[in-house]
N, C-alpha and C positions, 0 to 999 in steps of 0.2 A: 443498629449494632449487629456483627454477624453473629451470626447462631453456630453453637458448635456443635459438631456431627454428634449424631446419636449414638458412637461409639467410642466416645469418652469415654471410662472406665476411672474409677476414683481410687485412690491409694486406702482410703480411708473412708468405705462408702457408709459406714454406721455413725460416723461423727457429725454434728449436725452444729447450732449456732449452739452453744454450753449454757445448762439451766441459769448458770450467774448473768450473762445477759441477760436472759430471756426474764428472770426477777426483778433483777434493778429495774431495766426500762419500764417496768411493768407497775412499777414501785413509784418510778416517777411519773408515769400516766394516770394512776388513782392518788397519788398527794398521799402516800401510805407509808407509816414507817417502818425503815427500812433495814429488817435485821435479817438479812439475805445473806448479800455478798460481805466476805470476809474483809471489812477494810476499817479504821479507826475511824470514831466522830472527833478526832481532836488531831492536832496539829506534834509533828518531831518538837525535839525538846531546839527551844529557840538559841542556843548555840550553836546547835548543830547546821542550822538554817543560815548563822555568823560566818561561819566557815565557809560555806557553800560561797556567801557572794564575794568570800575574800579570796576563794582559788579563782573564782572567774571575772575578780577585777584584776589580780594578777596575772592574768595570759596563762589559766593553768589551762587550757581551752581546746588542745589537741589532741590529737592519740595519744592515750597512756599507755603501758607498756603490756602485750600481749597477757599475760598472765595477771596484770593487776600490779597495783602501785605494790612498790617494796611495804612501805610502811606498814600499809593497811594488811597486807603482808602476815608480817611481823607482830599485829596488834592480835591477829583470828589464832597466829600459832600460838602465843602468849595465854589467849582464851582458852585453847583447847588443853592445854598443859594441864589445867585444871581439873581435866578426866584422866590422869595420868600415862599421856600419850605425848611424845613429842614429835612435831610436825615441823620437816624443814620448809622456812617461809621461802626459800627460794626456790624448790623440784617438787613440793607436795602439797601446795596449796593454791588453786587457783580463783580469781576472783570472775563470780558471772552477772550476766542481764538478769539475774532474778534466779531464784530456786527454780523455777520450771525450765530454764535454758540449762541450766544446770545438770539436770534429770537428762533432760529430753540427748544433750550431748552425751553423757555418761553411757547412757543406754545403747546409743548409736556406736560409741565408740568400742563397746565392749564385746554387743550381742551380735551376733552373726544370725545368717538363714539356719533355719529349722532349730535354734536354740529354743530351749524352753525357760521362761519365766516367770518364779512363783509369786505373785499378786495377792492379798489378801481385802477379801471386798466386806464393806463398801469399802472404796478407794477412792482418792484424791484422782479427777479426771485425767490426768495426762498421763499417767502411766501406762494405760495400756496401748495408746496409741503412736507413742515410741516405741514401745516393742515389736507394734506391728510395722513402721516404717522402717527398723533395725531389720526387718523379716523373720523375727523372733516369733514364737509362740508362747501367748500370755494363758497362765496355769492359771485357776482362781481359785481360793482357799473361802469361804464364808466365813466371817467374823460371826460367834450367835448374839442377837439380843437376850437380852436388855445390857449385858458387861462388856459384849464383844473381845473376848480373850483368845488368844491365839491358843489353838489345838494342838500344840508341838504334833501330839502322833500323827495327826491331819496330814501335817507339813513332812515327816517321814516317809508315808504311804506315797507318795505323790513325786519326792525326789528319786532321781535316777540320772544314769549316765548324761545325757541331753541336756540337764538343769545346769544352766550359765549363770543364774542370776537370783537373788532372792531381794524383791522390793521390799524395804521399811518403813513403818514411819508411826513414829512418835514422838511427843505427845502425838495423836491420832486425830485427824482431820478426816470425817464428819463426827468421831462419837463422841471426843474428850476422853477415850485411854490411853493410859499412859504404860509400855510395858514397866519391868523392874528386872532384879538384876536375875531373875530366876531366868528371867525367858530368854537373857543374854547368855543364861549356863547352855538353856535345853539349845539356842543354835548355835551356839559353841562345839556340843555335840554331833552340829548335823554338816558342819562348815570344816571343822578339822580337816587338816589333811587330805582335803580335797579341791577343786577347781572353780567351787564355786564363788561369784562372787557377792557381798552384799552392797546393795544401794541403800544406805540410809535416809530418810530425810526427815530431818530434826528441825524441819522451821521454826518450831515452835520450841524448843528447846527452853528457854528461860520464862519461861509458863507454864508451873507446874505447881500445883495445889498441894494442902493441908502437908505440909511438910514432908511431901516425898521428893527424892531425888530423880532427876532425869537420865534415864539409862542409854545414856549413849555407847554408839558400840565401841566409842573410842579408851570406854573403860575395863576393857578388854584387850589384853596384847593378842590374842587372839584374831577375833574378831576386827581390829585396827589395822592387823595385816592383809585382811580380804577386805575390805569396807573402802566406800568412796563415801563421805558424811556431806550432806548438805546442809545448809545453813539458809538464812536469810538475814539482812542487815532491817529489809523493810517489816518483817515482824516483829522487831526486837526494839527498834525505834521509832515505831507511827511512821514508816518511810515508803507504803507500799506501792507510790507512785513512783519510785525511783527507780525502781527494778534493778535491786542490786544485792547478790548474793555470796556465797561462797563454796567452794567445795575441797573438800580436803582427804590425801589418799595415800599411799604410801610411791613413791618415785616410781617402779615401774606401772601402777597403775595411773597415775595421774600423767602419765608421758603419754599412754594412747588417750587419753580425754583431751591433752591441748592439741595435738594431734588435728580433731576434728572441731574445738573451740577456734584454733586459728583460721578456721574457714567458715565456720558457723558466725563469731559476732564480733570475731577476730579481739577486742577490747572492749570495756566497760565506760561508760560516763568517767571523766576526767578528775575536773573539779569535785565532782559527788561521792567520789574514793577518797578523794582529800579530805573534803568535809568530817566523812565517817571515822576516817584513821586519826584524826585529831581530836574529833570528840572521844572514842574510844580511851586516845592516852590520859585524859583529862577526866575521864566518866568519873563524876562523885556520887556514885549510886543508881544509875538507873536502872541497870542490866541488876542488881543486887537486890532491888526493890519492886520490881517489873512482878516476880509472881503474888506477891502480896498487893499490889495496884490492882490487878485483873481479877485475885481472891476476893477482892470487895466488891467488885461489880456484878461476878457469878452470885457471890452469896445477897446482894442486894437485890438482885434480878429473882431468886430462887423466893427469897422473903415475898416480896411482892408480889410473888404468884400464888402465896398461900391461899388456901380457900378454892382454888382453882380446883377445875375437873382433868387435868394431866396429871400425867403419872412421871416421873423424874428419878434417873439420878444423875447427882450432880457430877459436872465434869472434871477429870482428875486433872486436866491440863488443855491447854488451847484455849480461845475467847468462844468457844462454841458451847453452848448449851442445847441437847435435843429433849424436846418432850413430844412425848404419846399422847395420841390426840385419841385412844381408842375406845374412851369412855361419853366422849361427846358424837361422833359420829362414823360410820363406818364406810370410811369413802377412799378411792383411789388418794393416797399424799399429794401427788403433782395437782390433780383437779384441788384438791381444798387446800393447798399452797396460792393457787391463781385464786378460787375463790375468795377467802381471806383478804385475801390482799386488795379485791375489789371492796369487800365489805366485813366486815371490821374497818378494814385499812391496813392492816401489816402484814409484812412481808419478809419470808422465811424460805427455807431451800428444804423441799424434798427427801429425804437420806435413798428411796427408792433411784436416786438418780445416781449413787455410786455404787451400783452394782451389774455386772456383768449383764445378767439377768436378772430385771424389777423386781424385789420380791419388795411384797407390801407387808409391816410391821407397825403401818399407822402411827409414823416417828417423824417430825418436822425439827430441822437445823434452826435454831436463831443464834446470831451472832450480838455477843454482848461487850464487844468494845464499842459501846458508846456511854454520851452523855450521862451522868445518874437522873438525870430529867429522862431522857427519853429512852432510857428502861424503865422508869417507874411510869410512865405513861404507854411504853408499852405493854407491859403487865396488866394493868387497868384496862386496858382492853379486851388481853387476852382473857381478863377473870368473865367477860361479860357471855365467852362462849357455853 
């Protein structure tokens, strides 16, 4: 195989294979279980699955239409109404390969050279590496442990003419925060009447704990005028293998994102829009009953660690549960992430890996969409540290 000159230069020389590889496979080389990567132990709801084989026994099987079936369309604007925003399904909604193509175009489309870009860490991985290929610069804001709340005045200090963009996202993927409507006021305050734009990403949107409300910034006329909101269909329906999402913006901003969608994945899976837009019209509860599903798993997960030597708190939203490992041992997270997982057996994500700069707070990610077997057995485990 030829070898390429030494003077290759990388667009992206600090990105390397992503900790969620690098756990899973790891996960399945020690027979360990595996509350790593973010994905369900259980299968979409079995109509949904009805659908799918009956668009693609009827020849629904080709290109679907650049922006996304009308219907499915029609069903997100319908959803979104719900935060008191309305979104035309035909110029402000487009349907994507998943939240992350989602992001990654939105960014591209929006950010130009030498923009700056407020990021709040830890962060969900892809962010900052769209902005670096947009040729933007990514600002980092530090979430603090143990609540990780946004510092509005943080976020003051730091905006200036330059700032094109501020990334969101909640529910919050690694900690389980969830903002509320306060911190929709303070960037309300900082987005008025100026150029900036907000990227939302609300995957996790209908998972969200002990009775609070998800603050979307679509609840905001405001904020719903600068905001591109991202969605996911696969968090919301055990679908993460389908990679299919949504994003939704107001017409002139969603005109430069298809813009650069029609040459990025140009269209989405065919039949699997079908599937989703039909369950959706038919949903007898899922999306309704989804945060109260996931509340019994966090709070059975949480039980079962009782006794334990971590430290917790419990998460306001997302399948994510972190616990502090800081009273068992004082070690690098990633080394006792790999360790772990050799011995014990279970395997969990780092938090030092969404941050700009590793800061260690002796905090481990497990993911508790699974089985109530195999949280209660991993708990059992975890007590034995």
């Amino acid at each position: 195989m030829p070898i390429y000159p030494s003077t290759l230069s990388s667009k992206l020389p600090r990105v390397g294979t992503t900790i969620f590889t690098v756990m899973s496979a790891l996960a399945r080389e020690q027979g360990a279980i595996n509350l790593s990567q973010g994905f369900p132990e259980f299968d979409a709801p079995e109509q949904m699955l009805k659908h799918a084989k009956k668009a693609m026994n009827a020849g629904m099987n080709q290109y679907a239409p650049m922006a996304g079936l009308l219907s499915l369309r029609e069903q997100v604007s319908a959803q979104l109404e719900g935060y008191g925003t309305s979104y035309n399904p035909e110029s402000e909604i487009t349907i994507a390969a998943g939240a992350t193509q989602a992001i990654f175009t939105a960014v591209n489309a929006l950010v130009k050279e030498d923009d700056e870009v407020i990021i709040f860490t830890p962060a969900y991985d892809c962010y900052a590496p769209a902005v670096e290929m947009a040729g933007g610069s990514a600002i980092y804001i530090q979430l603090k442990c143990p609540d990780y709340r946004i510092d509005w005045d943080e976020v003051r200090k730091v905006v200036n003419r330059k700032t094109r963009m501020i990334i969101l996202n909640t529910p919050h993927n690694p900690t389980g925060m969830c903002m509320d409507k306060n911190d929709l006021k303070e960037l309300e305050k900082i987005v008025e009447d100026s150029d900036i734009i907000v990227l939302s990403d609300e995957v996790y949107e209908h998972i969200v704990f002990d009775g609070k409300q998800h603050a979307s910034c679509a609840l905001s006329p405001i904020l719903a005028a600068q905001s591109l909101i991202v969605g996911s269909f696969g968090k919301t329906y055990h679908l993460t293998g389908w990679k299919i999402g949504y994003i939704a913006a107001p017409e002139a901003l969603m005109t430069e994102f298809r813009k650069v969608h029609q040459y990025n994945v140009f269209c989405v899976n065919h039949p699997l829009q079908y599937a989703i837009a039909e369950f959706m019209k038919e949903d007898g509860g899922h999306v309704a009953e989804l945060s109260s599903f996931y509340q019994k798993k966090r709070d059975l997960f949480i039980d079962a660690l009782d006794g334990s030597r971590f430290e917790l708190i419990p998460a306001e939203g997302t399948y994510f549960q972190l616990l502090n490992y800081s009273q068992i041992v004082d070690a690098d997270d990633t080394e006792v992430a790999k360790q772990w997982t050799a011995n014990p057996g279970i395997a969990s994500i780092p938090v030092s890996v969404f941050y700009h700069n590793p800061i260690q707070e002796h905090v481990l990610r497990f993911c508790f969409a699974k089985s109530d077997e195999t949280l209660v057995k991993a708990a059992e485990v975890l007590k034995t540290l």
